[in-house]
N, C-alpha and C positions, 0 to 999 in steps of 0.2 A: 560679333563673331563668337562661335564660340569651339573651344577645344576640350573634347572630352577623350578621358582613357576608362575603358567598363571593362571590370573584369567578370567575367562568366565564372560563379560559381558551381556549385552541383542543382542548385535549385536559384540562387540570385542574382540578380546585375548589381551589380553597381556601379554607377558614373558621376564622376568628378569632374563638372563644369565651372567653364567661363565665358561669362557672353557681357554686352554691355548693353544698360537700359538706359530708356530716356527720361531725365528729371528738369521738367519744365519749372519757370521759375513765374508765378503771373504777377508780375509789378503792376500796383495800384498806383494811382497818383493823383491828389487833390489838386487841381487846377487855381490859379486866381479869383475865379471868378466862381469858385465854387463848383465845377461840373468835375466830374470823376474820368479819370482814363486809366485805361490799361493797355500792357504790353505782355507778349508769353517770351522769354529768353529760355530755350533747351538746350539742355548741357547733358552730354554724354558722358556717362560713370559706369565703370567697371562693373561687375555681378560675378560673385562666385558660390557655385551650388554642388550640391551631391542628389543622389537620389537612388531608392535599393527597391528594385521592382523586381515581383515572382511572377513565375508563366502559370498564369491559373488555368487558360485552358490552352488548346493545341495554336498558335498565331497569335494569342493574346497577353502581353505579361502587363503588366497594372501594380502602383506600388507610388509613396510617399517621396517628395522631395524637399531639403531643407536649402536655402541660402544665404548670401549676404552680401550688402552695396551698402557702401559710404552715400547716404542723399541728402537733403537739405529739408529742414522744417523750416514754414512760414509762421512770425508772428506779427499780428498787428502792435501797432507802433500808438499809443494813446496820447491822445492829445494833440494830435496835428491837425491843423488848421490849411497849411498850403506846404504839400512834398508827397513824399513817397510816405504810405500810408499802411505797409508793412515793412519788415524785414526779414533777412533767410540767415538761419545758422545750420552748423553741421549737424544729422541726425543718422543715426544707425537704423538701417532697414532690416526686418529680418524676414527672408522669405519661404513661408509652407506651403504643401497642400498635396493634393494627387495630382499622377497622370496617369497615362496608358497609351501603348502602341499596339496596334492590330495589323497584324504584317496582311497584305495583300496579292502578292504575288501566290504563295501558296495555293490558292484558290482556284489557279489558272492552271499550276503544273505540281507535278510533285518532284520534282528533278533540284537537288540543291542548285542554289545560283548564285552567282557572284553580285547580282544585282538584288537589292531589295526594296521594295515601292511598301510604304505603310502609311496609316491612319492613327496620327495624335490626340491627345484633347489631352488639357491641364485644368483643373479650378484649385486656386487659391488664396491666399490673402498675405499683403504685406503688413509686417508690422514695423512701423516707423516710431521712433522714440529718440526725445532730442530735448533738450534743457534749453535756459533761457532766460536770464535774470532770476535765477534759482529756483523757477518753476519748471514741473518736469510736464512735459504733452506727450502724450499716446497718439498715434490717429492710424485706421487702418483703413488700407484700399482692397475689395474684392476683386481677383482677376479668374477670367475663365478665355477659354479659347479651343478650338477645333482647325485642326491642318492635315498637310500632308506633308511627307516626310521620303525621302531617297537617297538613299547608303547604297554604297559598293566595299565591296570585299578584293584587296589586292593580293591577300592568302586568306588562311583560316583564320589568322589572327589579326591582322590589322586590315581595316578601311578608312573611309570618308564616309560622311553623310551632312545632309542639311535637309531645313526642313522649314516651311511656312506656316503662320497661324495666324488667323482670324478671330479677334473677339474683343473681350476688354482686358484690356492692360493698362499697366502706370501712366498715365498719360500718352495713349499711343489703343491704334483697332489694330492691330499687324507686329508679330513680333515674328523676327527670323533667327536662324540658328545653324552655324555651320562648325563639322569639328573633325578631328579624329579618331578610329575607336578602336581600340585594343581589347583582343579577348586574350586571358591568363587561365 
């Protein structure tokens, strides 16, 4: 889920999200007999983002977003002969990249409307960093994705919207997204 409040500047937005992603955890495991298995455990963690996009042109505003989730790094465990053949400790995610929203309706009428139907995309990259018997690991996941999106307006200043994507993300093809939005 997520809750957002945007304040419309004279030229910017900005929106102050929280949504929750999924961080799979994929346990190895050496068998007796020597054959390998594995298992995926996903665990749902918090995400909290900003993001400050300008309207370049007349439907379209496009602009940078930054965030951050508590997730977990996997290390392998050396020297195991028969067990679990890694381990997960705490890592700080940190999330950038672009988006952009192309309102759609407008196309159709030129009548303001309480309802608004738009056209997503985001590409960007987590960066995860996490320690680990005094070693520090970097690792980074590329995410991109394309959705749609449907907000209502209950005045000029406050609505709802949510919104679907398709693409790649953190372990997951489908990220969704629902909130509140405040214009200032």
């Amino acid at each position: 889920m997520l809750f957002v409040i945007t304040a419309l500047g004279q030229k910017f937005n900005l929106s102050l999200n929280y949504s929750q992603i999924n961080d799979a955890h994929i346990w190895k495991f050496l068998n007796t007999s020597g054959g390998l298995e594995s298992f995926q455990e996903n665990k749902i963690k918090p995400e909290f983002s900003m993001s400050l996009s300008y309207p370049f042109i007349k439907n379209l505003d496009a602009g940078i977003y930054l965030g951050y989730s508590g997730l977990s790094g996997s290390v392998d465990n050396e020297g195991v002969t028969v067990g679990a053949i890694n381990s997960y400790t705490n890592a700080t995610g940190l999330l950038y990249g672009l988006n952009a929203h192309y309102q759609l309706l407008p196309l159709i009428t030129n009548k303001p409307l309480r309802l608004n139907v738009f056209a997503t995309t985001q590409c960007g990259v987590i960066d995860k960093r996490y320690r680990f018997n005094y070693k520090n690991y970097i690792e980074y996941t590329f995410e991109t994705g394309a959705g749609l999106g449907l907000a209502y307006n209950f005045t000029r200043n406050f609505g709802i919207y949510g919104e679907a994507m398709f693409g790649s993300f953190y372990y997951s093809n489908f990220n969704w997204k629902a909130g509140l939005t405040f214009k200032l």
